[in-house]
N, C-alpha and C positions, 0 to 999 in steps of 0.2 A: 967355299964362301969367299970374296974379291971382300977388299979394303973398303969402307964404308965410304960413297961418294956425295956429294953434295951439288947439285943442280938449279941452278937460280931462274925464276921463271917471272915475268911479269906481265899483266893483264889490266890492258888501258880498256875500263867500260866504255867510255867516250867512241873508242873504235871497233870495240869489241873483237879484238884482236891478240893473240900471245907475242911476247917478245919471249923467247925461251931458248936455251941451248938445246943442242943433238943428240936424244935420249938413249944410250944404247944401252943393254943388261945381256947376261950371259943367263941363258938357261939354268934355272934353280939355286938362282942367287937367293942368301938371304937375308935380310937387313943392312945391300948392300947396297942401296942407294935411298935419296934422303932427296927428294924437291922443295927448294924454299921458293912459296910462291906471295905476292907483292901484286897487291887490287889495286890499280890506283883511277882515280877519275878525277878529270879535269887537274890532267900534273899532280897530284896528290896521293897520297894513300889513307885509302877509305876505312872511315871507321867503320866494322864488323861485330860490333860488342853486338850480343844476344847472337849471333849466330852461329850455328854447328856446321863444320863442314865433312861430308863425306864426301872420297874418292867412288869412282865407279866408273868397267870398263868390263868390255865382254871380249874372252880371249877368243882370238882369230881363229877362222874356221869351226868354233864348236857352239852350242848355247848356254854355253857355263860361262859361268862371270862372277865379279869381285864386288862385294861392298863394304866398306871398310869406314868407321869414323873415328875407330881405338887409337891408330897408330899416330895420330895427330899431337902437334906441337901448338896451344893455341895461347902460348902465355903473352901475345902480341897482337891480339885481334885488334883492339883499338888502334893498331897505327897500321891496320890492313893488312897483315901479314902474319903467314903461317906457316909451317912444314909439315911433310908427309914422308913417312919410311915407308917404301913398298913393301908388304906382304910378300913371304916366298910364291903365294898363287900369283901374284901378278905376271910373273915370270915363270909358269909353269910350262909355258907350251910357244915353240919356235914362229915368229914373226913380224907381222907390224900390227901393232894394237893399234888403231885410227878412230875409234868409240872412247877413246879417256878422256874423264870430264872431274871436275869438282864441283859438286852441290852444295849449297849453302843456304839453310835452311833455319827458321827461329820455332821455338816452340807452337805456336800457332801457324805454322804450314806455310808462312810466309817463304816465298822463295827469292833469293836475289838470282835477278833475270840479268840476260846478257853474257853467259857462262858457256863461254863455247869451248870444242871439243879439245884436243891436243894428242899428240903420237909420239909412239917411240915405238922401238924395233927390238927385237929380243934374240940373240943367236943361237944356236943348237949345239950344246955342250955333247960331243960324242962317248964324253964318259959317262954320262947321266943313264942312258938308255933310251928306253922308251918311257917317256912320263904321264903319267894319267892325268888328264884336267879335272881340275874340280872345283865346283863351285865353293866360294868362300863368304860368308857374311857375318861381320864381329861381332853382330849382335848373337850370335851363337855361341861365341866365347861366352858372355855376358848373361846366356841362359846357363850352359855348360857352371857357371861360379855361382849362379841361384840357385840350381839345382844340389851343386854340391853344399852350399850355405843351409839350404831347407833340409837335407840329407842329414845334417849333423844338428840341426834344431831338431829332428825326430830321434837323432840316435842318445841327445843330449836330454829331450823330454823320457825317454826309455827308462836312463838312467838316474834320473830324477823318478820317477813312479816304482822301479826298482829299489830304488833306495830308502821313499816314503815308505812301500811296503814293508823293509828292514826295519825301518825307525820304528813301525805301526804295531809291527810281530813283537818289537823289545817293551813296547810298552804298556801291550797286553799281558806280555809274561811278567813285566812289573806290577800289572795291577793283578793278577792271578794272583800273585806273590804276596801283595799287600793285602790280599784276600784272607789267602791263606793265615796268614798272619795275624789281619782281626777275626777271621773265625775261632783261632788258637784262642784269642784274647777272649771271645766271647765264649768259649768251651771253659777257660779257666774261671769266666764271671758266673758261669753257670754252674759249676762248682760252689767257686765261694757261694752263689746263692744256695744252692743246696745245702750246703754246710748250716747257712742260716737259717733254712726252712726247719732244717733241726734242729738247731738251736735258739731260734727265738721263735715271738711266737707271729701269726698270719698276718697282721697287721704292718709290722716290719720289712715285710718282701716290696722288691721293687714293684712298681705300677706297670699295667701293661700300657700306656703314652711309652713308659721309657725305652721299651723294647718296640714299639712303634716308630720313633723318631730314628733311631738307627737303621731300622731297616730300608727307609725310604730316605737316606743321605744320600745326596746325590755327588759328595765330593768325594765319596768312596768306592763309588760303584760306577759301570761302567751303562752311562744311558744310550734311549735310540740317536737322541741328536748326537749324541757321539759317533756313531756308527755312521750315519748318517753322512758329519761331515768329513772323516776320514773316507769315506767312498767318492765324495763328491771332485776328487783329484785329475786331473789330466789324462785324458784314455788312449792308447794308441789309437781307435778311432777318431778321435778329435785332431789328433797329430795329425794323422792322415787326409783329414778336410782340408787341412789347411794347406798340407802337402800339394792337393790338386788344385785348391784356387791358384796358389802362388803360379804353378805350370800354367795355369790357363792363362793368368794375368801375360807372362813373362810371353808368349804366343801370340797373344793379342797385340802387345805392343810391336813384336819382331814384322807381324805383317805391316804394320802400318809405315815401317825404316824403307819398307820398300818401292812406295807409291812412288810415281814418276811422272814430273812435271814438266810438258814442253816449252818449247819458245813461245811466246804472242806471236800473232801472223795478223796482217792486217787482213780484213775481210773485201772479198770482192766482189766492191761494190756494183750495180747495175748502172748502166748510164742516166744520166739526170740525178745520181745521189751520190754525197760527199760527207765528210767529215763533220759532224754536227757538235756546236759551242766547243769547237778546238780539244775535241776528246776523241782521237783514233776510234773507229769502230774495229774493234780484236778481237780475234779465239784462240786459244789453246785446246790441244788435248792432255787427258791427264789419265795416268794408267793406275788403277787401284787394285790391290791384292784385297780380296775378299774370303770369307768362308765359301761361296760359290763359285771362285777361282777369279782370276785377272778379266775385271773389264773395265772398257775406255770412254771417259766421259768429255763433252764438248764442253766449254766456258768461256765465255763471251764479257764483253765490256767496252764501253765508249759511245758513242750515239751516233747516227745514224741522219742525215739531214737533205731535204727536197722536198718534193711536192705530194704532199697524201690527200690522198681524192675521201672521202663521208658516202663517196656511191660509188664505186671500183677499185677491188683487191689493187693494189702495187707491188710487182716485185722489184725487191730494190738491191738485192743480193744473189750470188748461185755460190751453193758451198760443194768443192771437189770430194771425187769419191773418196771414202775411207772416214769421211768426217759426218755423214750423213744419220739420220736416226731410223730405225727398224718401221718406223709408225710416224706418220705427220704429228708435229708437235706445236700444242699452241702457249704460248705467253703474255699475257700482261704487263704492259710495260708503263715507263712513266713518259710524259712528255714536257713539251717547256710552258705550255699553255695549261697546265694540270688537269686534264681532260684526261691523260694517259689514253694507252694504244692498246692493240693486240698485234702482236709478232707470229707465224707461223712458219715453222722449220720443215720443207717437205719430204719425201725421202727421196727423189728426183736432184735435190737439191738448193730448190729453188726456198728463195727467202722474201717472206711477203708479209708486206700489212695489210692487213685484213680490214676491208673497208664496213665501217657503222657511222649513224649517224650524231653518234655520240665523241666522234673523234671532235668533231671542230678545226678539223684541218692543219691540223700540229705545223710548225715548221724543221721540228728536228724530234725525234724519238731515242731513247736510251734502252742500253742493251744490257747495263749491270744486273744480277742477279739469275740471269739465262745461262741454265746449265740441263743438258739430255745425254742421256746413255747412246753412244755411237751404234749404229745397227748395219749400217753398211758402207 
């Protein structure tokens, strides 16, 4: 392991640009280097309060990759700045990392844009060997300590039902005990009464109420609501439910650390159409981890501005391949005349409003809320 290093990086949004030092690591360093990074816009440094940053960076030549938000230093976000300690995986495998990015992200998915990539180079420790890549995500740690948390809430509720049992068994053989005990009492009362039967005369002997009310005392005897609520205690089945929501919860959330959000890209536009009420027409793609595995969704925003015909489709846009949908796609959309539109997404590519005579001949259409599953 190398002396713990410290790296100062800075990132003007305004240029969208690193100002950073010459990142080097030695093969299976570990917690041996430390980047303090510094947002600043417009000369400044940006405040970042609500925001979570993770690192993330796929090691060269393989498809295993790092994602990491544990190892952060965020006691400075307000005045834009923060630190990151590499993970020993960052450096697991010999060369130039050129995919490493920081994302920065708030509770609601909000992402701060403008977060471009950064490099460092890694060299090949011949003492090391051969080293296996492996993928890393800390959100693993973070189930790995649920798991063990939930693990000892079962082995702790075990010994709690364990030990209610003991309690349960002592107090049954106290109230045996107690039993015992008044039965002795009532064996010796039943004596004395006998005694009496022969000595006095029929009249004198106890009532049968009085040998009625003891046998139905319920402060000496052990009833069903007793039974009842000493059974009604914690069951390792009940443990165990809870064992599996908590996994499934802890799962759920781990895919969602994963989604991945591109840059905006301006949309390109057809001729005759421009930027409509000074709102960029944008899309992004955006990669979601699902139960039915990774897929890639288009998202759109900004308006769209020229001439829309009431009697002939217009196309006003062509979106490149890879961003295209499986199925032509139609949308509703708003306009500035509130007539609203329809938007059609083709799988060709082409981008059209779709002519009715209900348009009123908009002068600009918007594209907020237009979002399709990428198909080709």
């Amino acid at each position: 392991m190398s002396a713990l290093r410290k790296i100062n990086a800075t990132l003007d949004l305004n240029r969208k640009s690193w100002i950073i030092e010459h990142i080097e690591a030695i093969q299976g360093d570990i917690d041996s280097l430390t980047i303090a990074v510094r947002i600043v816009i417009d000369g400044k440094g940006m405040n970042l309060t609500g925001y979570t940053p993770t690192f993330a960076v796929v090691l060269p030549g393989t498809t295993k990759y790092v994602i990491d938000d544990l190892h952060f230093d965020n006691s400075r976000l307000s005045e834009g700045y923060f630190e990151y300690t590499f993970v020993k995986e960052a450096f697991s495998v010999p060369g130039v990392y050129d995919t490493a990015r920081f994302i920065l992200q708030k509770e609601n998915k909000t992402e701060l844009s403008g977060m471009p990539r950064f490099t460092y180079r890694v060299e090949k420790d011949p003492l090391q060997g051969k080293v296996v890549a492996e993928t890393y995500i800390s959100d693993f740690e973070r189930l790995e300590g649920l798991i063990a948390d939930v693990e000892t809430e079962i082995s702790n509720l075990h010994d709690e039902v364990t030990s209610e049992s003991v309690r349960l068994d002592n107090e049954i053989a106290g109230l045996d005990a107690k039993i015992d005990t008044e039965t002795s009492k009532l064996q010796t009362n039943a004596n004395d009464l006998q005694q009496q039967f022969d000595n006095f005369n029929p009249s004198q002997f106890a009532q049968q109420g009085d040998f009625d009310n003891h046998i139905y005392n319920s402060d000496i005897h052990v009833t069903i609501g007793n039974k009842i609520s000493w059974e009604a205690k914690e069951t390792p089945a009940n443990a165990q439910a809870k064992a599996d929501k908590a996994l499934i919860d802890a799962k759920t959330y781990t895919n969602s650390m994963l989604d991945e959000y591109g840059m905006w890209i301006n949309l390109p536009l057809a001729s005759g159409f421009s930027t409509g009420d000074n709102n960029t027409p944008q899309y992004r793609l955006i990669k979601k981890h699902t139960s039915e595995g990774v897929k890639t969704f288009a998202e759109f925003r900004g308006a769209i501005a020229g001439t829309f015909l009431s009697t002939a489709n217009s196309t006003v846009a062509n979106m490149p391949a890879g961003t295209r949908p499986a199925a032509t796609e139609y949308f509703t959309v708003a306009s500035n005349n509130g007539n609203g539109g329809r938007i059609a997404f083709t799988t060709t590519g082409t981008v059209v409003q779709v002519s009715s005579s209900a348009n009123a001949n908009p002068s600009y259409v918007g594209l907020s809320g237009v979002k399709y599953e990428v198909g080709n």
